[in-house]
N, C-alpha and C positions, 0 to 999 in steps of 0.2 A: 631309305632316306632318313636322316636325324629329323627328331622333331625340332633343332634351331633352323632347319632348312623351311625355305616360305616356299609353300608349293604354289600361291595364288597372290601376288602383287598387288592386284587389285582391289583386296581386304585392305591396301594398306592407303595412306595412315588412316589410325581406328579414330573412334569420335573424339578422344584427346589429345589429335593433331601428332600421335606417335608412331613411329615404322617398327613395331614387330615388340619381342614381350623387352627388347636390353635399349631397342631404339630411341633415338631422342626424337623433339618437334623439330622438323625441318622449315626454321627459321632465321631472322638473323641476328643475331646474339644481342643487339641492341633493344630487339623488340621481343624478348623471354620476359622480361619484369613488367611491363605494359600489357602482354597478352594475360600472364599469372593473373594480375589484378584484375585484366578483365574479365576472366573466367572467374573470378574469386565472385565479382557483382553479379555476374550475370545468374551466378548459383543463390545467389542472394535474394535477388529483384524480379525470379522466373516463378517465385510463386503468385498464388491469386491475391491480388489486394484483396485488404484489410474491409475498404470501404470504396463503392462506386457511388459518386453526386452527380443527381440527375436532374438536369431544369424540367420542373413539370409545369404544364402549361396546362393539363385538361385533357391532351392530347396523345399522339401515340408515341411521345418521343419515349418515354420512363415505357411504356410496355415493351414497346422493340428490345430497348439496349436490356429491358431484364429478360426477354426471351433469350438474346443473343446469348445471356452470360449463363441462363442455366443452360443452353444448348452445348454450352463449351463444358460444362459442369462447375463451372463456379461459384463456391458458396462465398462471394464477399457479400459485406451485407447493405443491401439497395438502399439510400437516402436519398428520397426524394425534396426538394426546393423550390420555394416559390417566394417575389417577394412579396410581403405583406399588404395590400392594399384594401384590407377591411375597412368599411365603412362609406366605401365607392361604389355606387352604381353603374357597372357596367353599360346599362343600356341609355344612361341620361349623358345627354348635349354637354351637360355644364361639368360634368363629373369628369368624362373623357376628358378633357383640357385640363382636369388637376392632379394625370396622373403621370411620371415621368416615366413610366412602362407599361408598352402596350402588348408584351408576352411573357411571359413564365411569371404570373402573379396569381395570385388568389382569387382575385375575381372569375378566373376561370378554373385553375386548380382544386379549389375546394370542390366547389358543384358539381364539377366530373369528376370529383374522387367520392364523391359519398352517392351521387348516382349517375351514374356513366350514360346509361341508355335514353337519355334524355335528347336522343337526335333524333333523327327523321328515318334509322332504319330499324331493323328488330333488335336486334344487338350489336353493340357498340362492342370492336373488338379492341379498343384501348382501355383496360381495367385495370386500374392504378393500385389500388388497396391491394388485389390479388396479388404482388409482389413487392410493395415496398416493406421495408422496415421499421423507418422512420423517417418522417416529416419534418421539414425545417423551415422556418421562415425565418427572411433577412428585413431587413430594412432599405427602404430608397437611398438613404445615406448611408449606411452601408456599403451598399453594392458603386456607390458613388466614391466612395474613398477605395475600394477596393483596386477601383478601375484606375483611377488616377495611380495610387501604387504600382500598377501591370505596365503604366503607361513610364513611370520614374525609372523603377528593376529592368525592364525589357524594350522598354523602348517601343510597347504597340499598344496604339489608339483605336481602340476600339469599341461599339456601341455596346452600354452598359449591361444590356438585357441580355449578350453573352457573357457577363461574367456572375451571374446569378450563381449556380452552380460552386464555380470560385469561391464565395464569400464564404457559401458552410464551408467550402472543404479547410476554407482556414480556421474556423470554429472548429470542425473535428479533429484537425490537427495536434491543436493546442492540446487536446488532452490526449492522443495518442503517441506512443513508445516512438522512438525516433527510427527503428527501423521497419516498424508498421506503414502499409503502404495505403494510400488513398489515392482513388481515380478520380481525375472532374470529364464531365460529361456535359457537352453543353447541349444549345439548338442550335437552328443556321443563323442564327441573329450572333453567332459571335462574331462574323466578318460586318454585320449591317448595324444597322440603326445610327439615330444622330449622337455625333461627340460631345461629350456629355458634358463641359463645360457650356456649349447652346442650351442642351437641355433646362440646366440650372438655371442659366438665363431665362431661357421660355417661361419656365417655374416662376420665378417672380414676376414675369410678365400678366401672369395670372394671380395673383394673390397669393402665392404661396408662400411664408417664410422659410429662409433657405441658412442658417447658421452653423455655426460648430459646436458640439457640446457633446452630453450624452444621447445615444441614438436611442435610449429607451423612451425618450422626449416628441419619438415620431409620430406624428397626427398624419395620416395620408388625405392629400387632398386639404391640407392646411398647415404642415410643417414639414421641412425636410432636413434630418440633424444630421451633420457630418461627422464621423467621431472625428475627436481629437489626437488620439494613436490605436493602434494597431491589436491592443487590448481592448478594446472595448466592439470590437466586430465581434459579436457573439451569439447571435442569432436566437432562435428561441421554438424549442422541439415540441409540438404538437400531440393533442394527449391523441392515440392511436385509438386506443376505444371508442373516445366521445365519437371520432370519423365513423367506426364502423355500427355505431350505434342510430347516427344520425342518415348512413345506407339503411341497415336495415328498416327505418322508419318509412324512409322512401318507396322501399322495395314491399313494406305493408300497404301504402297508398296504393301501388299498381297491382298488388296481387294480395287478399286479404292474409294475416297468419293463419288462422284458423284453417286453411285450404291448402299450407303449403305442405308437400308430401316427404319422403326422402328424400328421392331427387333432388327436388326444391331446398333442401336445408344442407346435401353435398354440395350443390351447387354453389349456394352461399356461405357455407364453410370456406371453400378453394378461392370464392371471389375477395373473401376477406383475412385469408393466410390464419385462419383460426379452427377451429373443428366442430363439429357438428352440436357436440353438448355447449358450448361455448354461444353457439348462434342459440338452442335452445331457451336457456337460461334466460339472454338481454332479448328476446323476441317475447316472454311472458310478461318482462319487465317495460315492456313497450306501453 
């Protein structure tokens, strides 16, 4: 038999949509320039992003989706987001009413990122530090013009506290290559919460000033700045040491240094994406 003879049909077409080594894609000639291109993207846009943005709320969403992604083996690099809401207390009557988000903020993000096991079991298995890269915080106006934007582009209205996420990834965008790729990641709050023009309302309904300007202008729980365009959503990256310096203080309160063994110091190496002399060093400087 010639080796141009096909002994097995069945081989054919190979993964390039071709019949044999001289065959063409058996298509229709209209659709050769449209498949090309799409094969051209798809060879493109089939590697791992650049960057995955993850609404952290405290919880397990940022641990999951960074399990999922080193499960798959992907090294994009994890940015976690929350928005800003320093200076509010969580647990006070009057404070909840001045804040227009009640998930993926700081109020809950920081304190379970710097010490997780602060629940009611032995260990908390959502460890935030353990995998992000870096930390973003947005602003309430911010995420407020972003949303309105999603709502003008796309035509969907939807509660603010899923487009947290959103707001970095337009911040990292800005400075990354144009065919560098960026993931957003939200929570279940991207289909819920209230439409955020009521929000805003509510907000003044409480004392809050609610205007346009610079969002660097944002007091939570007494100012809400809208930027004015689309340069000025810029978010503001979190120093990553202070985080794991203000864990490990925590992690002295429950367990002294002086007692803590190797075990003890892999452990919070892995917990804080750093390495053992690393934890050494800021654990003396405690």
């Amino acid at each position: 038999m010639s080796q141009l003879e096909v002994s097995d049909f069945y081989q054919y077409p190979d993964a390039r949509g071709h019949f044999g080594q001289f065959g063409g894609s058996f298509v229709a000639e209209t659709l050769i320039e449209p498949l090309r291109e799409l094969a051209d993207a798809y060879d493109r846009y089939r590697k791992d992003p650049d960057a995955v943005v993850i609404t952290h709320a405290g919880g397990g969403n940022l641990t999951g989706t960074a399990r999922g992604l080193l499960a798959a083996d992907c090294k994009a690099r994890i940015v976690a987001c929350s928005v800003d809401l320093g200076g509010l207390h969580m647990a006070s009557d009057s404070d909840f009413n001045r804040k227009s988000f009640t998930t993926g903020h700081t109020g809950f993000g920081v304190p379970f990122a710097t010490w997780p096991d602060r629940v009611d079991v032995p260990r908390n298995a959502a460890r935030s530090l353990r995998y992000m890269d870096e930390y973003q915080l947005v602003t309430q106006g911010e995420v407020f013009y972003v949303t309105e934007l999603l709502t003008k582009l796309e035509g969907l209205e939807r509660g603010p506290a899923g487009n947290t996420s959103l707001t970095a990834a337009v911040t990292l965008a800005r400075q990354m290559d144009r065919d560098q790729i960026v993931v957003v990641q939200e929570t279940e709050y991207t289909g819920a919460g209230k439409h955020h023009n009521r929000q805003l309302s509510f907000a003044r309904e409480n004392g809050i000033e609610v205007r346009v300007g610079d969002p660097a202008g944002n007091v939570p729980g007494k100012t809400i700045v809208l930027p004015e365009h689309l340069d000025q959503v810029r978010g503001r990256v979190q120093d990553m040491d202070k985080l794991r310096r203000s864990y490990l203080k925590n992690a002295a309160k429950a367990h002294p240094v002086a007692a803590w063994t190797e075990a003890d110091l892999a452990f919070l190496a892995s917990d804080l994406k750093v390495d053992a002399a690393w934890v050494q060093q800021a654990a003396a400087e405690l």
